[in-house]
mmCIF file as gemmi writes it, N, C-alpha and C atoms, coordinates in Angstrom:
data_model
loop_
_atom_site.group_PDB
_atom_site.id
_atom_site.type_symbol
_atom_site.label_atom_id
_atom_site.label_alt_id
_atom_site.label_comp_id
_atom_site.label_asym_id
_atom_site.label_entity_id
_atom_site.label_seq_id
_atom_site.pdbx_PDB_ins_code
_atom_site.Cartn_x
_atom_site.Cartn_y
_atom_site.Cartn_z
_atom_site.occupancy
_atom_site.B_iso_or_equiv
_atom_site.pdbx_formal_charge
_atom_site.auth_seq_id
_atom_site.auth_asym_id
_atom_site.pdbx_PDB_model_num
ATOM 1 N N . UNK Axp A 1 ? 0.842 -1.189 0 1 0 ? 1 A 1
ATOM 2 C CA . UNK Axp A 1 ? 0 0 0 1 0 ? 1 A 1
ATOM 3 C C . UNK Axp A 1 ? 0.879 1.241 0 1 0 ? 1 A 1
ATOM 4 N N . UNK Axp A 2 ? 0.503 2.41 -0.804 1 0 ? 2 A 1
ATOM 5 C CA . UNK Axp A 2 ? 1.402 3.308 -0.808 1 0 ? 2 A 1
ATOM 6 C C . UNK Axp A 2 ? 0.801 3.904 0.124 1 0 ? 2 A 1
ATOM 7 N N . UNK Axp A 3 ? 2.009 4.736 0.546 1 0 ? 3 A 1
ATOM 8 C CA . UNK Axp A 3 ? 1.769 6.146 1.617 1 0 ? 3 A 1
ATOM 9 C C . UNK Axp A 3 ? 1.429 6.954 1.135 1 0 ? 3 A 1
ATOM 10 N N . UNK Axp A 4 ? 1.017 7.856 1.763 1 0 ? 4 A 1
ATOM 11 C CA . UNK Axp A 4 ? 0.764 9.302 1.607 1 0 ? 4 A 1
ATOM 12 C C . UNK Axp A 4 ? 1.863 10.478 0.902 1 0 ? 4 A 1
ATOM 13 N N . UNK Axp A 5 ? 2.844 9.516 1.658 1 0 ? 5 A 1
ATOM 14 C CA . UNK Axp A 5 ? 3.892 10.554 1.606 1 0 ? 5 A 1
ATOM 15 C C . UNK Axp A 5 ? 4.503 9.934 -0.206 1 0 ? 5 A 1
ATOM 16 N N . UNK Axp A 6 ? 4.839 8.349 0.011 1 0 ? 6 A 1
ATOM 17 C CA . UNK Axp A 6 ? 4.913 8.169 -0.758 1 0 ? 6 A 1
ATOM 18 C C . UNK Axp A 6 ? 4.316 8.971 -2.28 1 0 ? 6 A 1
ATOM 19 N N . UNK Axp A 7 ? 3.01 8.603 -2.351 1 0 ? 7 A 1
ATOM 20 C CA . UNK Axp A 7 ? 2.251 9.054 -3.311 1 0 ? 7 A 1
ATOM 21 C C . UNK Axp A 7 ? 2.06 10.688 -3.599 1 0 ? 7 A 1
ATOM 22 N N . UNK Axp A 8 ? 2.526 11.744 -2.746 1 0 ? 8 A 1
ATOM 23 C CA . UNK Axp A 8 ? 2.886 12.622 -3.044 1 0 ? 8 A 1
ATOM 24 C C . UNK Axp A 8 ? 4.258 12.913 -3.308 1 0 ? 8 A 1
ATOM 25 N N . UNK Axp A 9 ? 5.209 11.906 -3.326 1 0 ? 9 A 1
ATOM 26 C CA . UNK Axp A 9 ? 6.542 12.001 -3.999 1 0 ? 9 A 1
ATOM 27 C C . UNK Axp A 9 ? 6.465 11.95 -5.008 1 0 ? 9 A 1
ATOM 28 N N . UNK Axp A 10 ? 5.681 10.794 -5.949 1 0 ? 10 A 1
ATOM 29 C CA . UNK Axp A 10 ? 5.367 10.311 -7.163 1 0 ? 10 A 1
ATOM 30 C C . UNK Axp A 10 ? 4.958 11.339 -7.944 1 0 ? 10 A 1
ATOM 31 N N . UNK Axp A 11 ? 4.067 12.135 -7.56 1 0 ? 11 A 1
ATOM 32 C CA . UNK Axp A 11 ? 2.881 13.49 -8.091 1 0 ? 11 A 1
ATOM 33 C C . UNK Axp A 11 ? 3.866 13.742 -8.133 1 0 ? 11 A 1
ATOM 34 N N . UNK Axp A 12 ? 4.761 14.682 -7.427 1 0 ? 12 A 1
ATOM 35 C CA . UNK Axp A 12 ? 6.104 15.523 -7.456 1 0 ? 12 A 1
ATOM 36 C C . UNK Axp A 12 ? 6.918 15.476 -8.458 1 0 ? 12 A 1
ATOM 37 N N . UNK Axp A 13 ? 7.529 14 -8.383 1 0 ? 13 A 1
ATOM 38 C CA . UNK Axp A 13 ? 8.294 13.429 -9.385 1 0 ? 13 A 1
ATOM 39 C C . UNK Axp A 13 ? 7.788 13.781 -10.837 1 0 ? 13 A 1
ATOM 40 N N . UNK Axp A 14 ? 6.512 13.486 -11.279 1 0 ? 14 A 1
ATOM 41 C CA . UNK Axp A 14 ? 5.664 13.562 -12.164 1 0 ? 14 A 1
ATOM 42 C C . UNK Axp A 14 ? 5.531 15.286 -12.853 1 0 ? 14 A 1
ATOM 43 N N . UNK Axp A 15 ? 5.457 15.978 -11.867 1 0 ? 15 A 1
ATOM 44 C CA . UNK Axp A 15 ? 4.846 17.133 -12.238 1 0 ? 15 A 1
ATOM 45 C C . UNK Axp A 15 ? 6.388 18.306 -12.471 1 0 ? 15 A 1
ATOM 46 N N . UNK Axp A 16 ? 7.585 17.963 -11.478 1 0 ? 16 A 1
ATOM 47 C CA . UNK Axp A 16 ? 8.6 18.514 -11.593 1 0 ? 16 A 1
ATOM 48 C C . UNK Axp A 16 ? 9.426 19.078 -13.278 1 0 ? 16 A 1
ATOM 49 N N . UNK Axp A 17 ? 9.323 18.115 -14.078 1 0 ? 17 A 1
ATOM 50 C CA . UNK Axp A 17 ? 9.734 18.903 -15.827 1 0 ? 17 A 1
ATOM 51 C C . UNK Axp A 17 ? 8.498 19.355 -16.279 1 0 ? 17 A 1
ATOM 52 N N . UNK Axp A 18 ? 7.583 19.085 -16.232 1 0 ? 18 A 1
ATOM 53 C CA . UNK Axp A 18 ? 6.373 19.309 -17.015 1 0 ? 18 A 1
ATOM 54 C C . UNK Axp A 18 ? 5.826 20.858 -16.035 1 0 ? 18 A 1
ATOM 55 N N . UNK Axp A 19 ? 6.518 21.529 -15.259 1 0 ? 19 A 1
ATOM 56 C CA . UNK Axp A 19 ? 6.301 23.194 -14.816 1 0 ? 19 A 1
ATOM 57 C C . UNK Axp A 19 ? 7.592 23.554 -14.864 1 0 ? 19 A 1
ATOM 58 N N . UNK Axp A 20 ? 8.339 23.518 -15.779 1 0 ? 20 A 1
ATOM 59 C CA . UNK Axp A 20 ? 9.867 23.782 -15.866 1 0 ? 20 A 1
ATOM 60 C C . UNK Axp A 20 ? 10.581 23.955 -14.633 1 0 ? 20 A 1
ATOM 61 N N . UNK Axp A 21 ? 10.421 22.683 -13.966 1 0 ? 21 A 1
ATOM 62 C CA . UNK Axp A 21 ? 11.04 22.884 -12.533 1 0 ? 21 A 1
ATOM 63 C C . UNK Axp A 21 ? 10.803 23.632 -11.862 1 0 ? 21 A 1
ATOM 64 N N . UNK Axp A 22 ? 9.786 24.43 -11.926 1 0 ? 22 A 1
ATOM 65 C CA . UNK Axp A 22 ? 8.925 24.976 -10.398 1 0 ? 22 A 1
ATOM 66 C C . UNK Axp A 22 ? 9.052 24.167 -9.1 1 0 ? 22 A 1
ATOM 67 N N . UNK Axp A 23 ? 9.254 24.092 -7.967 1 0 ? 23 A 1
ATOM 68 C CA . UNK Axp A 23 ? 8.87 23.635 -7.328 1 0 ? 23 A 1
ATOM 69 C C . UNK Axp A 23 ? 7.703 23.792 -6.605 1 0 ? 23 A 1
ATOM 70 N N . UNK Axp A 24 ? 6.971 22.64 -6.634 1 0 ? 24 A 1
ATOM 71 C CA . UNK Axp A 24 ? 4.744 23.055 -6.88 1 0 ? 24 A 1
ATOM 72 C C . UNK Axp A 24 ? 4.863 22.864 -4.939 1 0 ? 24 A 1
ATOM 73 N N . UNK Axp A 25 ? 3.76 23.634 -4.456 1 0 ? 25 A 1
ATOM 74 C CA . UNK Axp A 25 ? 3.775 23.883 -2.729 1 0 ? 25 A 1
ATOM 75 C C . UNK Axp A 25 ? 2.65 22.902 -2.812 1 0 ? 25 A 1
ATOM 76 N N . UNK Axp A 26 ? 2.323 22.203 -1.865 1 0 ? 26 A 1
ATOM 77 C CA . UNK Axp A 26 ? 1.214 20.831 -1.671 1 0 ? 26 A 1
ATOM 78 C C . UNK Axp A 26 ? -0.193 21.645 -1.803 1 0 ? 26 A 1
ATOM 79 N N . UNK Axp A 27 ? -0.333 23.224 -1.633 1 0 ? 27 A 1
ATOM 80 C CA . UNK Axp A 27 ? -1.633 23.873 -1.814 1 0 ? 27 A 1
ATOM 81 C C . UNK Axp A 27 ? -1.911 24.653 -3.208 1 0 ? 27 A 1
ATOM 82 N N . UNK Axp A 28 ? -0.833 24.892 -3.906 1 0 ? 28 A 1
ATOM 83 C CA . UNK Axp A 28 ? -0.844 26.069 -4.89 1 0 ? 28 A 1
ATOM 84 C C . UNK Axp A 28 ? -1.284 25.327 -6.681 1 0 ? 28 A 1
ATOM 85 N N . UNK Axp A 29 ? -2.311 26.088 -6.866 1 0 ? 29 A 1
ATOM 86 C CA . UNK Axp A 29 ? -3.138 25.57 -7.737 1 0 ? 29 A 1
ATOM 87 C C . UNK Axp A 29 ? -2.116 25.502 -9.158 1 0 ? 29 A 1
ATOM 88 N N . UNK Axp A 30 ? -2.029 24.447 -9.563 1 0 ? 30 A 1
ATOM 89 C CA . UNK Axp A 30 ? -0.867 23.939 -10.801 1 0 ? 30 A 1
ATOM 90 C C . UNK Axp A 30 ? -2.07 24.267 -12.172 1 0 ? 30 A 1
ATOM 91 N N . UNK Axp A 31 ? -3.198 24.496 -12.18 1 0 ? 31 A 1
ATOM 92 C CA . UNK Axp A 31 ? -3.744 25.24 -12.869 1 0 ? 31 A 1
ATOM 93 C C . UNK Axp A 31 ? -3.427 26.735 -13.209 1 0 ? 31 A 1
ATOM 94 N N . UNK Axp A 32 ? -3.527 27.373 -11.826 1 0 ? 32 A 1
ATOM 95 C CA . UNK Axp A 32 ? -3.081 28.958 -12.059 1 0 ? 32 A 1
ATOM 96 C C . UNK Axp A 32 ? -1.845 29.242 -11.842 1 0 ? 32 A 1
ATOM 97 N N . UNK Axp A 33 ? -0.993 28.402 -12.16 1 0 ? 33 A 1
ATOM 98 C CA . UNK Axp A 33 ? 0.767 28.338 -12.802 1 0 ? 33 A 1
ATOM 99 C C . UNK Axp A 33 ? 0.685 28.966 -14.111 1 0 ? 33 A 1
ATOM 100 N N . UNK Axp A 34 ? -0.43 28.444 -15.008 1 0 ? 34 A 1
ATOM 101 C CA . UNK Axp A 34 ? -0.377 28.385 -16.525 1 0 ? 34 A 1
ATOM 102 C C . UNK Axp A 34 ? 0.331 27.754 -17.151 1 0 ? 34 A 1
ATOM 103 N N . UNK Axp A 35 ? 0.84 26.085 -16.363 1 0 ? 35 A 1
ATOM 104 C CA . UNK Axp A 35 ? 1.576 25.289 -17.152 1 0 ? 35 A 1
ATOM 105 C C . UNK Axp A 35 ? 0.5 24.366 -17.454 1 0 ? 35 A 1
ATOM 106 N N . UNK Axp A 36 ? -0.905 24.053 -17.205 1 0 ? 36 A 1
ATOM 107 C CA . UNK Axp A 36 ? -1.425 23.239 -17.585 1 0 ? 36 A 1
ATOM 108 C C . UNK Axp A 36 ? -2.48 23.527 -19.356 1 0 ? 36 A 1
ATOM 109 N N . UNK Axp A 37 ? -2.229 22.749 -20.099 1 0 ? 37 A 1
ATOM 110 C CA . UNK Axp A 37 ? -3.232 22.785 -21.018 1 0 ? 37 A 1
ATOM 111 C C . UNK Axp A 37 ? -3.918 21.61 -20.929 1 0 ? 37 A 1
ATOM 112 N N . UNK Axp A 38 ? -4.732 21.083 -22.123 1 0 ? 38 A 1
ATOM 113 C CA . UNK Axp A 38 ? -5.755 20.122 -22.075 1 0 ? 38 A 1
ATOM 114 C C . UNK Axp A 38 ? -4.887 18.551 -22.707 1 0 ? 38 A 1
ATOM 115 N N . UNK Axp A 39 ? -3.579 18.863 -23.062 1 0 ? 39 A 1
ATOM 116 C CA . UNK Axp A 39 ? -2.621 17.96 -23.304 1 0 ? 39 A 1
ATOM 117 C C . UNK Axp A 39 ? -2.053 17.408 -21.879 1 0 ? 39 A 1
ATOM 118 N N . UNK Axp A 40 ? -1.289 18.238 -20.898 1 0 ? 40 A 1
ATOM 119 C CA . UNK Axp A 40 ? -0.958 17.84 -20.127 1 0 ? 40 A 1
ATOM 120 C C . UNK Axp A 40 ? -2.18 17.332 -19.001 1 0 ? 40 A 1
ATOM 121 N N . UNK Axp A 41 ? -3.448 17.867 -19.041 1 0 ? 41 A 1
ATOM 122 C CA . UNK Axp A 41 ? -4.237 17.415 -18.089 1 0 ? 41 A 1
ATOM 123 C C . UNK Axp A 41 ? -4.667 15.929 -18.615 1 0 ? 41 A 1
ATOM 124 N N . UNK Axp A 42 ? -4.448 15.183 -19.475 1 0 ? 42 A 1
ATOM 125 C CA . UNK Axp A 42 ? -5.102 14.031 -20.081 1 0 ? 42 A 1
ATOM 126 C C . UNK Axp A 42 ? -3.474 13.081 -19.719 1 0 ? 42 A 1
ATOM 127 N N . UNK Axp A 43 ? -2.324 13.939 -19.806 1 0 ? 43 A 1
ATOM 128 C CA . UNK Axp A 43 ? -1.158 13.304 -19.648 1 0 ? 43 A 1
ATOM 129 C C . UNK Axp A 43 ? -0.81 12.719 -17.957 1 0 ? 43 A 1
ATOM 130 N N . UNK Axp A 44 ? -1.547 13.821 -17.062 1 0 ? 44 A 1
ATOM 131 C CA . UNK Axp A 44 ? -1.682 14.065 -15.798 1 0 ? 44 A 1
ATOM 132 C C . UNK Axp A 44 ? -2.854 12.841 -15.201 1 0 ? 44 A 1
ATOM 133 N N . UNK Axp A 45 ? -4.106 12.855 -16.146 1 0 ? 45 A 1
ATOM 134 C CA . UNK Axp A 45 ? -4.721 11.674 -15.826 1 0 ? 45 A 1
ATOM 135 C C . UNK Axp A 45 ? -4.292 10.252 -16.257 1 0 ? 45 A 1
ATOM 136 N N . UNK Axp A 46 ? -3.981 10.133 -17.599 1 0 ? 46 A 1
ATOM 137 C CA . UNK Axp A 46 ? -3.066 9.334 -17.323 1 0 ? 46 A 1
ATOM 138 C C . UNK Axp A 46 ? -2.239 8.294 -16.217 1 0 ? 46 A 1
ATOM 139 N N . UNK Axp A 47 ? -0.783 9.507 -16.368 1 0 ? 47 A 1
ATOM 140 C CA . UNK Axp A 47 ? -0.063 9.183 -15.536 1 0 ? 47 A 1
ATOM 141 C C . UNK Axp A 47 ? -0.861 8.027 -13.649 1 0 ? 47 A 1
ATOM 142 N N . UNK Axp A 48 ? -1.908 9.17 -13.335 1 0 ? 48 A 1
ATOM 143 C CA . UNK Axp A 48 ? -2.436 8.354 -11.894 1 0 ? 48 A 1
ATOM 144 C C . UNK Axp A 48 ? -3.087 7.305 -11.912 1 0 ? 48 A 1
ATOM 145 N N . UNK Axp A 49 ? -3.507 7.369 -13.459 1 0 ? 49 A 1
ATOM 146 C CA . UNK Axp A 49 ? -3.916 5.61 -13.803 1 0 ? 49 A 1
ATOM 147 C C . UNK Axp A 49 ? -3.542 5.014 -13.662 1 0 ? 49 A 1
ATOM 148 N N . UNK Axp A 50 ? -2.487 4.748 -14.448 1 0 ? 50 A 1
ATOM 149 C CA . UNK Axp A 50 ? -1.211 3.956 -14.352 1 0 ? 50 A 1
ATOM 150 C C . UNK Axp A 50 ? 0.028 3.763 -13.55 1 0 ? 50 A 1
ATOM 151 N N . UNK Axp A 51 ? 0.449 4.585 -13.073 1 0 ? 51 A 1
ATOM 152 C CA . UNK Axp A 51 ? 0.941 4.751 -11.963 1 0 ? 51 A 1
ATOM 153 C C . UNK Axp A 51 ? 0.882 4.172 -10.637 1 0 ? 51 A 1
ATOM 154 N N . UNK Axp A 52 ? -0.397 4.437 -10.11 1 0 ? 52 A 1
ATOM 155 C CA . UNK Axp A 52 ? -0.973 4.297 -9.082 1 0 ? 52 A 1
ATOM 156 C C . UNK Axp A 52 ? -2.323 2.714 -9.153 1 0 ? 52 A 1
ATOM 157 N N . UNK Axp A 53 ? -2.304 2.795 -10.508 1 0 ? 53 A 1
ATOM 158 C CA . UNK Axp A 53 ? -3.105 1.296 -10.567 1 0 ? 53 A 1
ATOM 159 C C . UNK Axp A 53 ? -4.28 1.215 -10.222 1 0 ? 53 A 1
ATOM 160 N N . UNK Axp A 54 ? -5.272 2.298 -10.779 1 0 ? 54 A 1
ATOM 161 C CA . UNK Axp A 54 ? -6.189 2.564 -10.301 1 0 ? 54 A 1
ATOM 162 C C . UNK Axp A 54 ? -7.23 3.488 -11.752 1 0 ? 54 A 1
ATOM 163 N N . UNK Axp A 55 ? -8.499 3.33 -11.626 1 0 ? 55 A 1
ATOM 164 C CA . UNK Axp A 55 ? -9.201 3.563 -12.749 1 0 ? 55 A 1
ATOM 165 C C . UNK Axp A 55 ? -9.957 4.89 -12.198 1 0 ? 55 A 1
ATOM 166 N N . UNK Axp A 56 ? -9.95 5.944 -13.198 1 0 ? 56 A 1
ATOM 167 C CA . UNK Axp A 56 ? -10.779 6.972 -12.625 1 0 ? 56 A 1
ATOM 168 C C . UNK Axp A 56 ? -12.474 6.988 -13.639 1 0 ? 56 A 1
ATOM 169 N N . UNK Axp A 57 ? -13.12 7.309 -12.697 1 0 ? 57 A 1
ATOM 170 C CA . UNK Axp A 57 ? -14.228 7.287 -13.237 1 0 ? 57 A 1
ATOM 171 C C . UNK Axp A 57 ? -15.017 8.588 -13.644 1 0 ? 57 A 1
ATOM 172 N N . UNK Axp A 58 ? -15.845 8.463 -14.214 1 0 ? 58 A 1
ATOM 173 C CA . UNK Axp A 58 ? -16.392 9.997 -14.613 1 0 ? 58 A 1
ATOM 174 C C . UNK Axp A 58 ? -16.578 11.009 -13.404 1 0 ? 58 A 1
ATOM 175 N N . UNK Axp A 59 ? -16.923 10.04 -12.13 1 0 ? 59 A 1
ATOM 176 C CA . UNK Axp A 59 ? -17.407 11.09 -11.051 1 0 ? 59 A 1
ATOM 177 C C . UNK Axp A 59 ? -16.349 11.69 -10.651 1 0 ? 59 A 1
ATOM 178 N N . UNK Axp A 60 ? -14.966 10.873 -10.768 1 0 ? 60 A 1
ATOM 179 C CA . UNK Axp A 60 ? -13.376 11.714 -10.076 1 0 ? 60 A 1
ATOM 180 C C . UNK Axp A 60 ? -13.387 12.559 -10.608 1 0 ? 60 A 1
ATOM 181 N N . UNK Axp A 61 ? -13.603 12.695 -12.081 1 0 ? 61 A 1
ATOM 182 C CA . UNK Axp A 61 ? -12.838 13.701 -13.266 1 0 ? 61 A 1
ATOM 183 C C . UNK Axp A 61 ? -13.893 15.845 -12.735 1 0 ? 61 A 1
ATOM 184 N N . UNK Axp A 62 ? -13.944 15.64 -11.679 1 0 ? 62 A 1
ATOM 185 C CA . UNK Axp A 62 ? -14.145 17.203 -11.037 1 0 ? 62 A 1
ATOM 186 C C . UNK Axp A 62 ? -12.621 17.83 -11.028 1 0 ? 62 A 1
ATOM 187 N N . UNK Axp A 63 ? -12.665 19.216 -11.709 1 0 ? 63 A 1
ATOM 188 C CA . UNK Axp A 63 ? -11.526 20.064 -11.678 1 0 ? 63 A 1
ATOM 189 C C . UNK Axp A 63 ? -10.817 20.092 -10.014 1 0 ? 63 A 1
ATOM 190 N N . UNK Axp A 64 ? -11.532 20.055 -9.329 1 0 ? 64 A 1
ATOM 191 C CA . UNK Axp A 64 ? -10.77 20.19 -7.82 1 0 ? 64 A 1
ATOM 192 C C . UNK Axp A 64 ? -9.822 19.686 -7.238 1 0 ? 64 A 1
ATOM 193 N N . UNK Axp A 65 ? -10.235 18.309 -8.129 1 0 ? 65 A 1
ATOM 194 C CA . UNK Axp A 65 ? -9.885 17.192 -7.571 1 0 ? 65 A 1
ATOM 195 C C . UNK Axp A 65 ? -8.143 17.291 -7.953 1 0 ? 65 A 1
ATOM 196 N N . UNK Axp A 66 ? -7.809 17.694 -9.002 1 0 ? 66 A 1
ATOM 197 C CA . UNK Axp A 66 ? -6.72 18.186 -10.103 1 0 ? 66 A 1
ATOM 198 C C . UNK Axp A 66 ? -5.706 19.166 -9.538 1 0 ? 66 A 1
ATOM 199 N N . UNK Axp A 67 ? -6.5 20.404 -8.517 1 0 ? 67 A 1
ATOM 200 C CA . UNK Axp A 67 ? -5.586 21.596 -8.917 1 0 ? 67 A 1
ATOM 201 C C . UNK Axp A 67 ? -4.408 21.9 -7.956 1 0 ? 67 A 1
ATOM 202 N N . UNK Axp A 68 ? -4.713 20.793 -7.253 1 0 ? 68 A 1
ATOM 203 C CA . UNK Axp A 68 ? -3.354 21.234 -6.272 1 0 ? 68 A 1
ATOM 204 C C . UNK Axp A 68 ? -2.529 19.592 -6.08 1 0 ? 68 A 1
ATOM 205 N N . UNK Axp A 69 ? -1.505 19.787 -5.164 1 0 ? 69 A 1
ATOM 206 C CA . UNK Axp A 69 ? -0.724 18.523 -5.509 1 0 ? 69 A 1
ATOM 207 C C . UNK Axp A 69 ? -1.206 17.329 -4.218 1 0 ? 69 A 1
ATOM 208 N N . UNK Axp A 70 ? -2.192 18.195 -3.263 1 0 ? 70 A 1
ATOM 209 C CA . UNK Axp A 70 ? -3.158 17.697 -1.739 1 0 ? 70 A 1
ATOM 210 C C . UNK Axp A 70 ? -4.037 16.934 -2.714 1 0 ? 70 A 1
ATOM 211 N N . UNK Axp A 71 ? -4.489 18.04 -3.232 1 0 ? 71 A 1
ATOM 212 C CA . UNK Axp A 71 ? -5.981 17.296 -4.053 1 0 ? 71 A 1
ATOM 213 C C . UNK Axp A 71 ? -5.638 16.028 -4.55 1 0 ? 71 A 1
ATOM 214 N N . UNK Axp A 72 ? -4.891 15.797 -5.703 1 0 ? 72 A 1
ATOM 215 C CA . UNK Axp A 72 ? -4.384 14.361 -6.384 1 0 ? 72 A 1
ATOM 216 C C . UNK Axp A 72 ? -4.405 14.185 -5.201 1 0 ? 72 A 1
ATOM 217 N N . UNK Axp A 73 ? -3.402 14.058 -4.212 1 0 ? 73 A 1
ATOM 218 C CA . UNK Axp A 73 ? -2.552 12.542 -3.419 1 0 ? 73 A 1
ATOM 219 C C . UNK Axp A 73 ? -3.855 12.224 -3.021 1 0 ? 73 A 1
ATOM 220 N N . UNK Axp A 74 ? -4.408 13.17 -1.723 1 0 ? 74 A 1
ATOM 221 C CA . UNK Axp A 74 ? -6.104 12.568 -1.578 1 0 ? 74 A 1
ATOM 222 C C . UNK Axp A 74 ? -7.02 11.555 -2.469 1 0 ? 74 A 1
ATOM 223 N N . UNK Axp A 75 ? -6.993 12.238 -4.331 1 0 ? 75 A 1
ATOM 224 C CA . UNK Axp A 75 ? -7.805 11.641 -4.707 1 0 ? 75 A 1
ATOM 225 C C . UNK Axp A 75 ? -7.143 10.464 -5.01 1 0 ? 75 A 1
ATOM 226 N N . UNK Axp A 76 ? -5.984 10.105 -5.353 1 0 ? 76 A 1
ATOM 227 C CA . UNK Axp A 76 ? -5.22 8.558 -5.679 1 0 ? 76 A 1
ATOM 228 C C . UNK Axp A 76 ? -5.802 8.172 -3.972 1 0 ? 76 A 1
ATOM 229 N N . UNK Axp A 77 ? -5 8.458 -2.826 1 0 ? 77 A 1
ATOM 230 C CA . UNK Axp A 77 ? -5.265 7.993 -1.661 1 0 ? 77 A 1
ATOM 231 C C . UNK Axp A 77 ? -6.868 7.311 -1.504 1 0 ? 77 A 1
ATOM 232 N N . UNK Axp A 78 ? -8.021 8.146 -1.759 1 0 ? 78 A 1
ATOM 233 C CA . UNK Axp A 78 ? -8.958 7.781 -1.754 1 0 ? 78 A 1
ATOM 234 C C . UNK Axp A 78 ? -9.38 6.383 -2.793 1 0 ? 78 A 1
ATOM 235 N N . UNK Axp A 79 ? -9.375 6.591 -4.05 1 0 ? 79 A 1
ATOM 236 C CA . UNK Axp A 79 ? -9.714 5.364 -5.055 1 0 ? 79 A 1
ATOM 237 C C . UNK Axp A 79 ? -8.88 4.431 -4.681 1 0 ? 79 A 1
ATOM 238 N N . UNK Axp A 80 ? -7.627 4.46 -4.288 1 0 ? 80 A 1
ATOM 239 C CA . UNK Axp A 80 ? -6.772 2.699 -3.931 1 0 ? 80 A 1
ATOM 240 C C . UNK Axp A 80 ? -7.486 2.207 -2.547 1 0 ? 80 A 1
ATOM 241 N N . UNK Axp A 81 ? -8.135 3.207 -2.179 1 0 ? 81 A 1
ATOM 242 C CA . UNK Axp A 81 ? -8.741 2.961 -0.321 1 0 ? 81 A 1
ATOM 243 C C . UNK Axp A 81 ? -9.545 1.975 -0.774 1 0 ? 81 A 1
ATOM 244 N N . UNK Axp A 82 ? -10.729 2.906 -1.876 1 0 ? 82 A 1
ATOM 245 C CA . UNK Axp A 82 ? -11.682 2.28 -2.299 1 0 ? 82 A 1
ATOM 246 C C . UNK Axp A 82 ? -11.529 0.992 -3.236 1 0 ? 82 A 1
ATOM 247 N N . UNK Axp A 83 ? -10.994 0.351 -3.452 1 0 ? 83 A 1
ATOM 248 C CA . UNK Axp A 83 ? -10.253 -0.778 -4.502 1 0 ? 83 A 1
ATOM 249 C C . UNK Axp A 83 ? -9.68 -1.325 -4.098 1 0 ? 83 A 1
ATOM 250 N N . UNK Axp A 84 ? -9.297 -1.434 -2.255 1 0 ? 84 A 1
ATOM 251 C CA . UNK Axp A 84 ? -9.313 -2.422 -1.631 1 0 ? 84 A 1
ATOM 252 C C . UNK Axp A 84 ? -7.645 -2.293 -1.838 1 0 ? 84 A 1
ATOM 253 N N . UNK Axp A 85 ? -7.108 -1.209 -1.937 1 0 ? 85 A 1
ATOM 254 C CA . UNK Axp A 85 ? -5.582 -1.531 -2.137 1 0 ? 85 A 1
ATOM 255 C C . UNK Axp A 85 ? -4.841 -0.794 -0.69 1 0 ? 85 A 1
């Protein structure tokens, strides 16, 4: 089972070239960076699919859920909860 901490390393890892090395704060919306377009947000869903081993469903796909680097770990944290992982 991943951690918390874990799984916000991963996001990190993930998101670190793709904001030209910004370093992203666990609250600060990676939307209102202006590094995200509709390429990287499909690259971004993606990635927690696969990654994390876990299927998102239409009800995850809420912008909120997205805009900060809390939000993901929560929402991976939550669906592996739920999936019995």
């Amino acid at each position: 089972m991943a951690t918390e901490s874990a799984v916000r390393e991963r996001v990190l890892e993930f998101l670190g070239p793709r904001l030209n090395g910004h370093r992203v704060a666990d609250d600060e919306n990676i939307f209102d960076l202006g590094f995200v377009n509709s390429l990287f947000a499909m690259q971004l869903l993606r990635f927690i699919e696969v990654d994390f081993d876990i299927s998102l469903q239409s009800e995850d796909l809420k912008f909120e859920n997205f805009q900060t680097v809390e939000r993901i770990v929560q929402t991976v944290l939550k669906k592996r909860l739920a999936s019995g992982m």
